[in-house]
N, CA, C and O atoms as a Maestro MAE file, in Angstrom:
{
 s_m_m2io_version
 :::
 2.0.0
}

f_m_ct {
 s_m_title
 :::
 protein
 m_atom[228] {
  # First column is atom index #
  i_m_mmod_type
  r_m_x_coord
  r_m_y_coord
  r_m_z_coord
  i_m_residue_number
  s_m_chain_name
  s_m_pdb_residue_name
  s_m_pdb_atom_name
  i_m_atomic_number
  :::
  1 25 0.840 -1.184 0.000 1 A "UNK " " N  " 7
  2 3 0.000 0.000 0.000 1 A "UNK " " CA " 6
  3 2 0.883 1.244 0.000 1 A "UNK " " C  " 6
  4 15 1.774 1.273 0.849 1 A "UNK " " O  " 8
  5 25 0.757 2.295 -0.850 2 A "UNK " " N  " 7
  6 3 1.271 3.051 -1.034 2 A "UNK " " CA " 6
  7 2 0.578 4.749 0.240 2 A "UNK " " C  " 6
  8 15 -0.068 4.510 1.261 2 A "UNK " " O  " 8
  9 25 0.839 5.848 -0.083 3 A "UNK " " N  " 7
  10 3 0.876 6.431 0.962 3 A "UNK " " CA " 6
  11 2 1.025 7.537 -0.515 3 A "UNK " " C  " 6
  12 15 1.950 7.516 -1.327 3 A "UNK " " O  " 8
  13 25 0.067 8.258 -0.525 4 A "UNK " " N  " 7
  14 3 0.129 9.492 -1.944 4 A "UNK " " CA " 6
  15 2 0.308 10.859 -1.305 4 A "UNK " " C  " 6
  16 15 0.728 11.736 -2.059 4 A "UNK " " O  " 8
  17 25 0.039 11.218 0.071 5 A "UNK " " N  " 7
  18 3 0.419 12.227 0.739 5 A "UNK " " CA " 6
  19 2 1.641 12.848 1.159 5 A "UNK " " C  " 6
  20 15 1.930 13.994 1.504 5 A "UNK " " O  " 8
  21 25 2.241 11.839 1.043 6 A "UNK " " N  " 7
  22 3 4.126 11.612 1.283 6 A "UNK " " CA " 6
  23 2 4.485 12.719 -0.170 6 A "UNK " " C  " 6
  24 15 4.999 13.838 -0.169 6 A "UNK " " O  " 8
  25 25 3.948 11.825 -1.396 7 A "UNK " " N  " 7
  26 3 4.746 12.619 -2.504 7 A "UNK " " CA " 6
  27 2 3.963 14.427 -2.541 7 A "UNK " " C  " 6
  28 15 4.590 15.463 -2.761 7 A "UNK " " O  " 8
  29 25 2.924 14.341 -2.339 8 A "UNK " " N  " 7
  30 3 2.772 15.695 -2.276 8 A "UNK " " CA " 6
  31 2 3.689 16.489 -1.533 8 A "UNK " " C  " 6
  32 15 4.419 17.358 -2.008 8 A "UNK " " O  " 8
  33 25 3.610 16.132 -0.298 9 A "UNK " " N  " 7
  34 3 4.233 16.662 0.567 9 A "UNK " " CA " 6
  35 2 5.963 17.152 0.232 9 A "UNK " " C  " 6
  36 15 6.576 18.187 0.494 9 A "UNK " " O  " 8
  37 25 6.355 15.902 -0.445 10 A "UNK " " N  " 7
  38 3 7.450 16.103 -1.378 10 A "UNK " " CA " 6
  39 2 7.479 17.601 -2.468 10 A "UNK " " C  " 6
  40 15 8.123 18.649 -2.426 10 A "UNK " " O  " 8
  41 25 6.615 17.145 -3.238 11 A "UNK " " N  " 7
  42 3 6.264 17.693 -4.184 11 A "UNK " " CA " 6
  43 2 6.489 20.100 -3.848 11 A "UNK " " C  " 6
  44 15 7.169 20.993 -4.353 11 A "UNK " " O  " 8
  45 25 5.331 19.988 -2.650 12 A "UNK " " N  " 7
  46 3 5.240 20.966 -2.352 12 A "UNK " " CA " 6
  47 2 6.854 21.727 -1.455 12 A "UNK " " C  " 6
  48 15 7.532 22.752 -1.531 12 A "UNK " " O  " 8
  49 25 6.821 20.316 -0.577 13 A "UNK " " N  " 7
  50 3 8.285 21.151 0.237 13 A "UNK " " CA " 6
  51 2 9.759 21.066 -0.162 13 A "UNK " " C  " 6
  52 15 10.654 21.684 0.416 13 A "UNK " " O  " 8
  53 25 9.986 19.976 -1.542 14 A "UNK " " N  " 7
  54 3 11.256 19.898 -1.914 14 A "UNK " " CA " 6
  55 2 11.235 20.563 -3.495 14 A "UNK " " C  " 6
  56 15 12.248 20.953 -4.074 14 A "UNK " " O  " 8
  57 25 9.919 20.599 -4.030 15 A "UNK " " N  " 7
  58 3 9.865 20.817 -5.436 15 A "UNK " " CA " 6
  59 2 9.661 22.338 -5.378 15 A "UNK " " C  " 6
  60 15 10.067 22.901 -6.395 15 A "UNK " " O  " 8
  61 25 9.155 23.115 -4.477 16 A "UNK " " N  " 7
  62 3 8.164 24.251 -4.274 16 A "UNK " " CA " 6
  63 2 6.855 24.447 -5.402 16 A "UNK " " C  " 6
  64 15 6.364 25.492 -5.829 16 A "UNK " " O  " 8
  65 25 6.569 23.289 -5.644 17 A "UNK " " N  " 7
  66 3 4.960 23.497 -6.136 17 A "UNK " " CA " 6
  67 2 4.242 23.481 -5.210 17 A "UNK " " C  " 6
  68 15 3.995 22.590 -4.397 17 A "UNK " " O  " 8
  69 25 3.652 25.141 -5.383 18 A "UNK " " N  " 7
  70 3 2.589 26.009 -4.480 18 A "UNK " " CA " 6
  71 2 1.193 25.970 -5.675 18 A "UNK " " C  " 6
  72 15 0.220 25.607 -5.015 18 A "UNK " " O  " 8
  73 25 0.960 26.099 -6.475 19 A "UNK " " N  " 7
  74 3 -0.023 26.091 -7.304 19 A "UNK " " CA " 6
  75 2 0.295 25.847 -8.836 19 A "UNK " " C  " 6
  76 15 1.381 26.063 -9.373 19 A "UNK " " O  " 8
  77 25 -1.122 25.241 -9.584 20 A "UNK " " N  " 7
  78 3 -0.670 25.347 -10.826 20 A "UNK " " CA " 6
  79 2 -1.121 26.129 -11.593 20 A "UNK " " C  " 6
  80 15 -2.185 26.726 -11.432 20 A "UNK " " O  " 8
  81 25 -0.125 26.271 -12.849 21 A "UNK " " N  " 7
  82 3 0.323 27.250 -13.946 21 A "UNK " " CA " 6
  83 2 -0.990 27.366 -14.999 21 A "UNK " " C  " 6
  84 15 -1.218 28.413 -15.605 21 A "UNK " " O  " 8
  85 25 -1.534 26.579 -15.091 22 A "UNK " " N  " 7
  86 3 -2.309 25.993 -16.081 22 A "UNK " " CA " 6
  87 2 -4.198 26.242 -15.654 22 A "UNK " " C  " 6
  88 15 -4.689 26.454 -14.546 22 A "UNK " " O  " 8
  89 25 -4.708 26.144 -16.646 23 A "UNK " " N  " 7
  90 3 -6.136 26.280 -16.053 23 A "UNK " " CA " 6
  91 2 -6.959 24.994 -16.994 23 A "UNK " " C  " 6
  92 15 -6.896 24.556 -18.143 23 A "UNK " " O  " 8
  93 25 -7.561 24.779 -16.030 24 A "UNK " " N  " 7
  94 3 -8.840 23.621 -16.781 24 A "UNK " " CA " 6
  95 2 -8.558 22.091 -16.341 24 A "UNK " " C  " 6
  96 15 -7.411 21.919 -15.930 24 A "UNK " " O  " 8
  97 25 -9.092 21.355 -16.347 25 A "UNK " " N  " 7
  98 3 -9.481 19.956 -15.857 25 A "UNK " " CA " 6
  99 2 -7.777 19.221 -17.207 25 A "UNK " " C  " 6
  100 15 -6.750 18.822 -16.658 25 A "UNK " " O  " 8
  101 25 -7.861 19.217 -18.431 26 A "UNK " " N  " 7
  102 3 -7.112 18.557 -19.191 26 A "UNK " " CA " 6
  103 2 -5.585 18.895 -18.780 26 A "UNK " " C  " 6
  104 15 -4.709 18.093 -18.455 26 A "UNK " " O  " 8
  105 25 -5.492 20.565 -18.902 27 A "UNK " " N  " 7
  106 3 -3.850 20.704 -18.300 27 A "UNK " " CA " 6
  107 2 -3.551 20.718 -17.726 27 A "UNK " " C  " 6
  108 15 -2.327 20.842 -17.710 27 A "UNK " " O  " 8
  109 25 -4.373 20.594 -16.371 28 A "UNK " " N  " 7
  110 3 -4.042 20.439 -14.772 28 A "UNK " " CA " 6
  111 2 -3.705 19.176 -14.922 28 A "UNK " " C  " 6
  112 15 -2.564 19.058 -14.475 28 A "UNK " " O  " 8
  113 25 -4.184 17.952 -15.403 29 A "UNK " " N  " 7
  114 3 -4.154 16.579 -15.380 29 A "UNK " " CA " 6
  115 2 -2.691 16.154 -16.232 29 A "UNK " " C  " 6
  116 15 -2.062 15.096 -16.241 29 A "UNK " " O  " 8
  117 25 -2.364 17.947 -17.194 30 A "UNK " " N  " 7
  118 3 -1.032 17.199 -17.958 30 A "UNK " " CA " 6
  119 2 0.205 17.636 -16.721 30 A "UNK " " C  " 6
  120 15 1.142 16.891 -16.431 30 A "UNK " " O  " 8
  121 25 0.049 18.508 -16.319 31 A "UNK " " N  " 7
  122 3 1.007 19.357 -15.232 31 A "UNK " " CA " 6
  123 2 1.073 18.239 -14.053 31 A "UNK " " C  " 6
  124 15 2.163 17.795 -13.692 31 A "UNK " " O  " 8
  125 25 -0.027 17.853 -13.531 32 A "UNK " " N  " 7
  126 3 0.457 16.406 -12.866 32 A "UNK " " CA " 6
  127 2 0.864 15.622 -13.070 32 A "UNK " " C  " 6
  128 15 1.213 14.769 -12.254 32 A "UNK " " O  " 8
  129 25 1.045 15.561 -14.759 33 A "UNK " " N  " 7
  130 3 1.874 13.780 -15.389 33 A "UNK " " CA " 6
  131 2 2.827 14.227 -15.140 33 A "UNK " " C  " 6
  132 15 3.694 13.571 -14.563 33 A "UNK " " O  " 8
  133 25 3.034 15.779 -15.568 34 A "UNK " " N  " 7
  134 3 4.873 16.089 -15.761 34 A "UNK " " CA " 6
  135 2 5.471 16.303 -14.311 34 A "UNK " " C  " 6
  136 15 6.700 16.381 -14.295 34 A "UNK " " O  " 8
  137 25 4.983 16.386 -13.384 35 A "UNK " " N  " 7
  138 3 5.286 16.745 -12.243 35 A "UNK " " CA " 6
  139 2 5.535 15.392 -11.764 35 A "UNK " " C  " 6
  140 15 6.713 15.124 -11.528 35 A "UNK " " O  " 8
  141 25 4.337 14.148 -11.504 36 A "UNK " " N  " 7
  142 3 5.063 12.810 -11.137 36 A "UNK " " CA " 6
  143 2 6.130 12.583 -12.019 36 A "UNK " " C  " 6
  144 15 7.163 12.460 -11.360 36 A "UNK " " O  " 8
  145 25 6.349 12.465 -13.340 37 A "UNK " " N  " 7
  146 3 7.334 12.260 -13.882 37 A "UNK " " CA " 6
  147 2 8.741 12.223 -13.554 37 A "UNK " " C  " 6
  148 15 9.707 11.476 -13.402 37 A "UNK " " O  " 8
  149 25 8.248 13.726 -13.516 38 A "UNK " " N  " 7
  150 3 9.635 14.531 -13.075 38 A "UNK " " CA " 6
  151 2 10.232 13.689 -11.364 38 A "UNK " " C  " 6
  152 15 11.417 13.510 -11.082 38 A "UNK " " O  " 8
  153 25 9.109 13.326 -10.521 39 A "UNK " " N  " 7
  154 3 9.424 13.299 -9.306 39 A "UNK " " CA " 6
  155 2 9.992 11.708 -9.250 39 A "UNK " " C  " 6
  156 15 10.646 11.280 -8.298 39 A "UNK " " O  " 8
  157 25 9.674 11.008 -10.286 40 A "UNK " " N  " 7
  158 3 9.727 10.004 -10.802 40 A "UNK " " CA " 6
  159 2 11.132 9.563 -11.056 40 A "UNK " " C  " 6
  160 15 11.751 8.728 -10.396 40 A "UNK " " O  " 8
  161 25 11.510 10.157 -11.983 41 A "UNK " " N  " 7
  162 3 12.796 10.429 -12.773 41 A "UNK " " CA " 6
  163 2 14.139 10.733 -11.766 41 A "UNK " " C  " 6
  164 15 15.282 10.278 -11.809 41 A "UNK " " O  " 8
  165 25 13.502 11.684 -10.862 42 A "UNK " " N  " 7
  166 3 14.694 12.045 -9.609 42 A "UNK " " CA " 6
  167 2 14.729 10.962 -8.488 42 A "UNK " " C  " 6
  168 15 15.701 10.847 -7.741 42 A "UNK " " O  " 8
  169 25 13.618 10.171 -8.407 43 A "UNK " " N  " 7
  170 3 13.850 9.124 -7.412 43 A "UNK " " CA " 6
  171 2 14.856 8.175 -8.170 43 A "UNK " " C  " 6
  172 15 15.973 7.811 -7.800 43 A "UNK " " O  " 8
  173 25 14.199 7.879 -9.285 44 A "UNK " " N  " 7
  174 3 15.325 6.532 -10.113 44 A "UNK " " CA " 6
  175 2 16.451 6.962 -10.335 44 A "UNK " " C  " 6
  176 15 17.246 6.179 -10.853 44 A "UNK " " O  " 8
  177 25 16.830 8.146 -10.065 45 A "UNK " " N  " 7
  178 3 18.413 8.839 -10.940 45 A "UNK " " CA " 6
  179 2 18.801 8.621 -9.109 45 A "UNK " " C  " 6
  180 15 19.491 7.606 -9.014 45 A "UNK " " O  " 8
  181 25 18.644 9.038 -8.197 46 A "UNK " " N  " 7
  182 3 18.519 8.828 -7.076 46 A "UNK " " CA " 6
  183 2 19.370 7.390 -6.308 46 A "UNK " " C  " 6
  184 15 20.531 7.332 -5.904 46 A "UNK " " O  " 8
  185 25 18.211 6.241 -6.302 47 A "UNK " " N  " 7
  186 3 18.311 4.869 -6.383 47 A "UNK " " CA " 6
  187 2 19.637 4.272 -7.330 47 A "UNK " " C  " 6
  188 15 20.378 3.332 -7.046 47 A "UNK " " O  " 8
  189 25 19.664 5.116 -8.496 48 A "UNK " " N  " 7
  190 3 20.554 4.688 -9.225 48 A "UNK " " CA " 6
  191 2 22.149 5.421 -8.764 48 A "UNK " " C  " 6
  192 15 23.237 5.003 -9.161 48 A "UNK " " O  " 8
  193 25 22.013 6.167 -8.175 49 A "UNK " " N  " 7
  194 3 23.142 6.780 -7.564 49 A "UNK " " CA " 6
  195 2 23.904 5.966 -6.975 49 A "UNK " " C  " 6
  196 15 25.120 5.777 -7.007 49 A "UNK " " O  " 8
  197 25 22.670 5.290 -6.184 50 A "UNK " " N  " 7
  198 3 22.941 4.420 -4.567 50 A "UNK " " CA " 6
  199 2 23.404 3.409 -4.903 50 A "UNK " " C  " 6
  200 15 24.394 2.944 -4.338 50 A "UNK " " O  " 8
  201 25 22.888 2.904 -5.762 51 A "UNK " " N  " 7
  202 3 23.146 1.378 -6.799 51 A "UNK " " CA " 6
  203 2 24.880 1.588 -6.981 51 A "UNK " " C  " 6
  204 15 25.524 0.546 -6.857 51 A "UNK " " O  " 8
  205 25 25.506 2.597 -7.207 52 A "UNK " " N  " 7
  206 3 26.290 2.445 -8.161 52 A "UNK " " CA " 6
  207 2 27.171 2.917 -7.335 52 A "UNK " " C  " 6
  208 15 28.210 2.424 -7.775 52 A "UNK " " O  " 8
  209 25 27.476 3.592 -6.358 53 A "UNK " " N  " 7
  210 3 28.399 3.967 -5.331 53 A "UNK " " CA " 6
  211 2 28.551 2.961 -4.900 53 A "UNK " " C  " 6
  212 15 29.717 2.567 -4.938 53 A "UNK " " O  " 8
  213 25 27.403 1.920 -4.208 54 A "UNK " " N  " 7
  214 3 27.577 0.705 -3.742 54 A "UNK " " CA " 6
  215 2 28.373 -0.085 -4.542 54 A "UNK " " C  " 6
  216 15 29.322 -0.661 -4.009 54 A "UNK " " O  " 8
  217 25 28.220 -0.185 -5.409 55 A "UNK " " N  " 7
  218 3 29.084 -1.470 -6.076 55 A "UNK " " CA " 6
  219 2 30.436 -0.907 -5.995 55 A "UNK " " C  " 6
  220 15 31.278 -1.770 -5.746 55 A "UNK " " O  " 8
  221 25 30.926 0.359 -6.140 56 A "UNK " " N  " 7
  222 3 32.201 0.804 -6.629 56 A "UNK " " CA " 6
  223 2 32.715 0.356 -4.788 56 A "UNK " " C  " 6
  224 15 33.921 0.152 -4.650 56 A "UNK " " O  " 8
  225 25 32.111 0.268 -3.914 57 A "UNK " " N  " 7
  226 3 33.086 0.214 -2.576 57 A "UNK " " CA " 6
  227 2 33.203 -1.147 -2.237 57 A "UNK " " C  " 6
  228 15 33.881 -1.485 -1.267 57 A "UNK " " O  " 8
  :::
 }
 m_bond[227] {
  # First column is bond index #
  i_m_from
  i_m_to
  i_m_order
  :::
  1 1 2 1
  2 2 3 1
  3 3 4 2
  4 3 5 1
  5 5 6 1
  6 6 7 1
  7 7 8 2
  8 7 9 1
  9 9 10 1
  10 10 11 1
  11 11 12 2
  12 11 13 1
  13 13 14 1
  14 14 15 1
  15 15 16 2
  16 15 17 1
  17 17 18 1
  18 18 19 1
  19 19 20 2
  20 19 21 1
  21 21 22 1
  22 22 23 1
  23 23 24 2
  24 23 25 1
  25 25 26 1
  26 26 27 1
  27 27 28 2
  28 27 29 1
  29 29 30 1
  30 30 31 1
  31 31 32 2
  32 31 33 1
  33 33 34 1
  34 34 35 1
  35 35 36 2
  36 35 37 1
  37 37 38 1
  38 38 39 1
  39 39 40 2
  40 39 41 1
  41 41 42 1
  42 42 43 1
  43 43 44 2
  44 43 45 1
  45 45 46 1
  46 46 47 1
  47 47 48 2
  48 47 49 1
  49 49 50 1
  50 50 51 1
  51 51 52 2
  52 51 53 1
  53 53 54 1
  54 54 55 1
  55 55 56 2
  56 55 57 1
  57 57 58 1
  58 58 59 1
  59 59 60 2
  60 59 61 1
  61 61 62 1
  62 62 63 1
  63 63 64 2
  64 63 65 1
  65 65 66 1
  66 66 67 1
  67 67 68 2
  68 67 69 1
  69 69 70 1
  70 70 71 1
  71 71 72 2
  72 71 73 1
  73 73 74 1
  74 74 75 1
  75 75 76 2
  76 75 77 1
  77 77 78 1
  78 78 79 1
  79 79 80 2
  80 79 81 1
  81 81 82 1
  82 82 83 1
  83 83 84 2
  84 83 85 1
  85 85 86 1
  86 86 87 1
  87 87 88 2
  88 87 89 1
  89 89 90 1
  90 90 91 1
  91 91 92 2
  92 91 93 1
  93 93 94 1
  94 94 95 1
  95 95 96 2
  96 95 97 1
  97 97 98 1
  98 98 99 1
  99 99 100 2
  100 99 101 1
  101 101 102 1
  102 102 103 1
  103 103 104 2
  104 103 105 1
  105 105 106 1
  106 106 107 1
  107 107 108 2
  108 107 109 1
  109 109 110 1
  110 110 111 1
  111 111 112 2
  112 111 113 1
  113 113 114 1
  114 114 115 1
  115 115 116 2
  116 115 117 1
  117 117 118 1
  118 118 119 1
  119 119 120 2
  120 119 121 1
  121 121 122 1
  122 122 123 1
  123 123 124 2
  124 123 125 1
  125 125 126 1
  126 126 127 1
  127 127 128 2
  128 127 129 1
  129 129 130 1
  130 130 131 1
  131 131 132 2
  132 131 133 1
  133 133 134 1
  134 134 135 1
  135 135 136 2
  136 135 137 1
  137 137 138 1
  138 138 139 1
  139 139 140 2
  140 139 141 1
  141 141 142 1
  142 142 143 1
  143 143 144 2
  144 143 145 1
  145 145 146 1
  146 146 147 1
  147 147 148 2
  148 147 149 1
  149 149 150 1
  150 150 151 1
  151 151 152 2
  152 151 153 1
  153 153 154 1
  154 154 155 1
  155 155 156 2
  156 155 157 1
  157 157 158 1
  158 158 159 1
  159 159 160 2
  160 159 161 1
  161 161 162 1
  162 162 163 1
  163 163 164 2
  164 163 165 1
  165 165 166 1
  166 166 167 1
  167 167 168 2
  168 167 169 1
  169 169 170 1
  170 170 171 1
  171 171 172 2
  172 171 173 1
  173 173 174 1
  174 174 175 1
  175 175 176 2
  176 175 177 1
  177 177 178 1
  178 178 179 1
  179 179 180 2
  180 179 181 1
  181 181 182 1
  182 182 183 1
  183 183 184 2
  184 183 185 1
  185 185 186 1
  186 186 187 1
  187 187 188 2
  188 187 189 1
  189 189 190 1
  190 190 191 1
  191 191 192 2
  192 191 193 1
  193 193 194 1
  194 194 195 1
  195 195 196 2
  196 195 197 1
  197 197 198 1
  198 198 199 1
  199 199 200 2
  200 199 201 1
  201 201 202 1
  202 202 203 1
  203 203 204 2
  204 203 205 1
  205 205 206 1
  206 206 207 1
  207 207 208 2
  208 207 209 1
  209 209 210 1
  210 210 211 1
  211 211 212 2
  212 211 213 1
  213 213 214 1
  214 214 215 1
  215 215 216 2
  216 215 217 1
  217 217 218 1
  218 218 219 1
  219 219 220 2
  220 219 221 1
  221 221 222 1
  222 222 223 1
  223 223 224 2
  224 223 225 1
  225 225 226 1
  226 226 227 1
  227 227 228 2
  :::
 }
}
């Protein structure tokens, strides 16, 4: 079970998304793809950091 309040919380206090840019039901919904994405992308680059320091020691 996942926990979706965590990434907001992320979102808002490490990303500083305070509101969105966009208006209407469709681009609000695209501004959230790009935003998990994005939050997405920095966890795996992240993980993959960890991955790879580890092996080098």
């Amino acid at each position: 079970m996942t926990e979706p309040e965590s990434v907001f919380g992320q979102l808002k206090n490490n990303r500083g998304f305070r509101q969105f840019l966009l208006r209407g039901m469709e681009k609000m919904t695209l501004e959230v793809g790009w935003l998990s994405l994005a939050h997405n992308l920095l966890k795996q680059a992240a993980n993959d950091q960890k991955r790879k320091t580890a092996i080098l020691q």
